[in-house]
C-alpha positions in Angstrom: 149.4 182.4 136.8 148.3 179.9 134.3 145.1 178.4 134.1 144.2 175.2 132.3 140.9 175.5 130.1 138.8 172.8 130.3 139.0 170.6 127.2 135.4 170.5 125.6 135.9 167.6 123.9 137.4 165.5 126.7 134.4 166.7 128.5 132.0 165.6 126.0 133.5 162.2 126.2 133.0 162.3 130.1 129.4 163.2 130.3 129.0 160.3 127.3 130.4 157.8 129.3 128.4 158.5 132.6 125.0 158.5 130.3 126.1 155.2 128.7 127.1 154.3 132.3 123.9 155.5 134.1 121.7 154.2 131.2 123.8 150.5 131.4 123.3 150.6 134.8 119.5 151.0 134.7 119.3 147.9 132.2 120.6 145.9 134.3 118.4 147.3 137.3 115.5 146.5 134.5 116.5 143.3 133.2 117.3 142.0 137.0 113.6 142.8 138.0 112.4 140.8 135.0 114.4 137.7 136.0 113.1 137.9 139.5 109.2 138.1 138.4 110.1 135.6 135.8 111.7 133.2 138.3 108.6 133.8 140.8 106.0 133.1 138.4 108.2 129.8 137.4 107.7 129.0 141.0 103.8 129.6 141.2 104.1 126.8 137.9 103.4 129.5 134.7 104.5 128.2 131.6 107.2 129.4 129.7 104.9 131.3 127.2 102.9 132.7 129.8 106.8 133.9 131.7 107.6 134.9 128.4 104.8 137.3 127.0 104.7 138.4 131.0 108.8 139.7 131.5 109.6 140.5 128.2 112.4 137.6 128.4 113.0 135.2 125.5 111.8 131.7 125.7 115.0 130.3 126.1 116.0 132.4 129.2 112.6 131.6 130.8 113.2 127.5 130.1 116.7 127.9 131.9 114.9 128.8 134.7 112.3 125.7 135.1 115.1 122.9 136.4 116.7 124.7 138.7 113.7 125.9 140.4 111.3 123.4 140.2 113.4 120.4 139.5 110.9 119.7 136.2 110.8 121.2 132.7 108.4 123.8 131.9 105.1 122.5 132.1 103.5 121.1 129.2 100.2 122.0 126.9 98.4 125.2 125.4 97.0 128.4 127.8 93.4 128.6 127.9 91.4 129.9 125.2 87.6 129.2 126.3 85.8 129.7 128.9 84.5 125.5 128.8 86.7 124.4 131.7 84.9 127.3 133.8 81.4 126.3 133.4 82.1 122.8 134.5 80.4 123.9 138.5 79.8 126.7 139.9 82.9 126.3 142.4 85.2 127.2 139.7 83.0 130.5 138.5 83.2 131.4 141.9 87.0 130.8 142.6 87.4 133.1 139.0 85.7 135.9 140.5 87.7 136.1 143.4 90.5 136.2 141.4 88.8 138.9 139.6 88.2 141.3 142.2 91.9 140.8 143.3 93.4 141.7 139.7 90.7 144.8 140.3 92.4 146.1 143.2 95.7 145.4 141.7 95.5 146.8 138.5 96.2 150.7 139.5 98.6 149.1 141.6 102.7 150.7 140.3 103.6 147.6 139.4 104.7 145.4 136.2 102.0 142.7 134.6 104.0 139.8 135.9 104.2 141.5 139.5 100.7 141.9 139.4 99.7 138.3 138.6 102.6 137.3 141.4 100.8 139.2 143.9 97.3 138.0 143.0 97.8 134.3 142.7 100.1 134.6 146.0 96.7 136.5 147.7 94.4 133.7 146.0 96.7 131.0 147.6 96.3 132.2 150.6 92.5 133.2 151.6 91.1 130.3 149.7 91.7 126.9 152.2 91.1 125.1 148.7 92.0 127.0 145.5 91.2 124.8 142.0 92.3 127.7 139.9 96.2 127.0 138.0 97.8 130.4 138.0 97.2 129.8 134.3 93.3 129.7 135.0 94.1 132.5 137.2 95.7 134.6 134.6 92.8 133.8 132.0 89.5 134.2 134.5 89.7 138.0 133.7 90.9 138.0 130.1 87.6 136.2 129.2 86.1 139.7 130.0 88.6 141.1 127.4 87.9 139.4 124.7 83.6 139.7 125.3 83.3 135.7 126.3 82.0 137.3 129.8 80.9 140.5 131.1 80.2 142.5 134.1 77.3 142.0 135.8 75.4 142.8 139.1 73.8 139.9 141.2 69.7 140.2 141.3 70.4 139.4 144.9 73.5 140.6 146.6 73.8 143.4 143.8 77.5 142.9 144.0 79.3 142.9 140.6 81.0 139.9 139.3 81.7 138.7 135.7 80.3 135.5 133.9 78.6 134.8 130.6 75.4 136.2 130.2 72.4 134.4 131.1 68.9 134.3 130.4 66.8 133.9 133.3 68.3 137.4 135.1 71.3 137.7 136.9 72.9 136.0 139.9 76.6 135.9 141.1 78.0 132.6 141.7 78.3 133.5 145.5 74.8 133.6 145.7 74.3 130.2 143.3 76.1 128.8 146.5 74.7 130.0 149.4 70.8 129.6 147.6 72.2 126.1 147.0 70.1 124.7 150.4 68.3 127.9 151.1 65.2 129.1 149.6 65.4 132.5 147.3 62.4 134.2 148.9 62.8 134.4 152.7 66.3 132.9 153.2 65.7 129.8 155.1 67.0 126.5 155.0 65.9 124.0 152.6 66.1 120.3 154.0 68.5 118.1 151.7 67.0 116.2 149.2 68.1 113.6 146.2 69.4 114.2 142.8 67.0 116.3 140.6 66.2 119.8 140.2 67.3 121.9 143.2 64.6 123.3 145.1 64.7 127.1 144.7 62.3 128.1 147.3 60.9 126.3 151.0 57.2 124.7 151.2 56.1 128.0 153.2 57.1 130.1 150.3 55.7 127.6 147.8 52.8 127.1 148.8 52.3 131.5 149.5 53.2 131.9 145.2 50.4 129.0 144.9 47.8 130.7 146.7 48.5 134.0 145.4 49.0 132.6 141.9 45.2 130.7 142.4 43.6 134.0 143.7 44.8 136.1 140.7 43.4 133.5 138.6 40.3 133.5 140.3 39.9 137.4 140.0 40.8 137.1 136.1 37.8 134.9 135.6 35.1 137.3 137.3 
């Protein structure tokens, strides 16, 4: 009885063309995924060098992908670089630290950098009835940490964390900016609306307490 012996170099052909196959295979797995967080972040209006950096995909890819989706060109002008447009009120400091606490529960998340954004800008969209931030803005909030414009921080008050530029008169998270906006830091209570000028940061009660205290420790000082 004959037997035929396996031809080794017919079989090293074989396995080379299943790797190559396998391995193509796995590219275009790869290079699908990239086009579908490209054309997602497209949709959320990123700019082509944002899409770009993001998916790994070349500018011109990314710029195909604009009209057909969005029936406009890629969006003009430059990505942030300061932190200016977030200083302008406190509504926009505050709207950058939610975004920040979502790309903090994200981040260990198994997922690719334009996946992430997607998911957090999607999340922002929706628990914020009116969201200022771009996806742009979005993507930048956190970087300023990065880069040591802003830094971590925990609120005098709430002594939550939350990231903003450092200031000088102690530390307080734009949440609480907002709620101490009509209420007075001491006891909590409502301050009554008033005119433009200097906001009120404490009630009459409250005032008038730190005045009589401040007058008694002046009056011990001089006996």
């Amino acid at each position: 009885m004959h037997i035929n012996k396996p031809d080794p170099l017919l079989a090293l052909i074989t396995r080379t063309e299943n790797k190559n196959l396998f391995t193509d295979n796995i590219d275009v797995i790869n290079k699908s995924k990239d086009v579908l967080d490209a054309a997602q972040l497209v949709q959320l209006g990123a700019r082509t060098a944002l899409v770009s950096q993001l998916t790994g995909l070349s500018r011109k890819v990314v710029k195909q992908l604009h009209l057909p989706l969005t029936g406009m060109p890629s969006p003009a002008g430059q990505m942030p670089f300061t932190d200016t447009w977030y200083l302008k009120n406190n509504q926009r400091l505050l709207h950058a630290n939610v975004v920040w606490k979502l790309f903090q529960g994200f981040k260990h998340a198994d997922r690719s950098p334009a996946s992430v954004l997607t998911h957090v800008y999607k999340t922002y969209l929706d628990i914020m009835d009116e969201p200022v931030l771009s996806l742009s803005r979005a993507y930048f909030a956190p970087r300023l940490v990065t880069i040591n414009a802003w830094y971590e921080q925990i609120c005098d008050y709430c002594s939550q964390s939350y990231i903003g530029p450092l200031g000088s008169q102690g530390s307080i998270c734009p949440a609480c900016i907002e709620y101490f906006s009509f209420r007075c830091r001491s006891c909590g209570s409502t301050i009554k609306s008033h005119g433009n000028g200097r906001r009120k940061a404490t009630c009459i009660g409250c005032y008038e307490k730190k005045k009589q205290k401040t007058g008694r420790s002046k009056l011990r000082s001089c006996q």
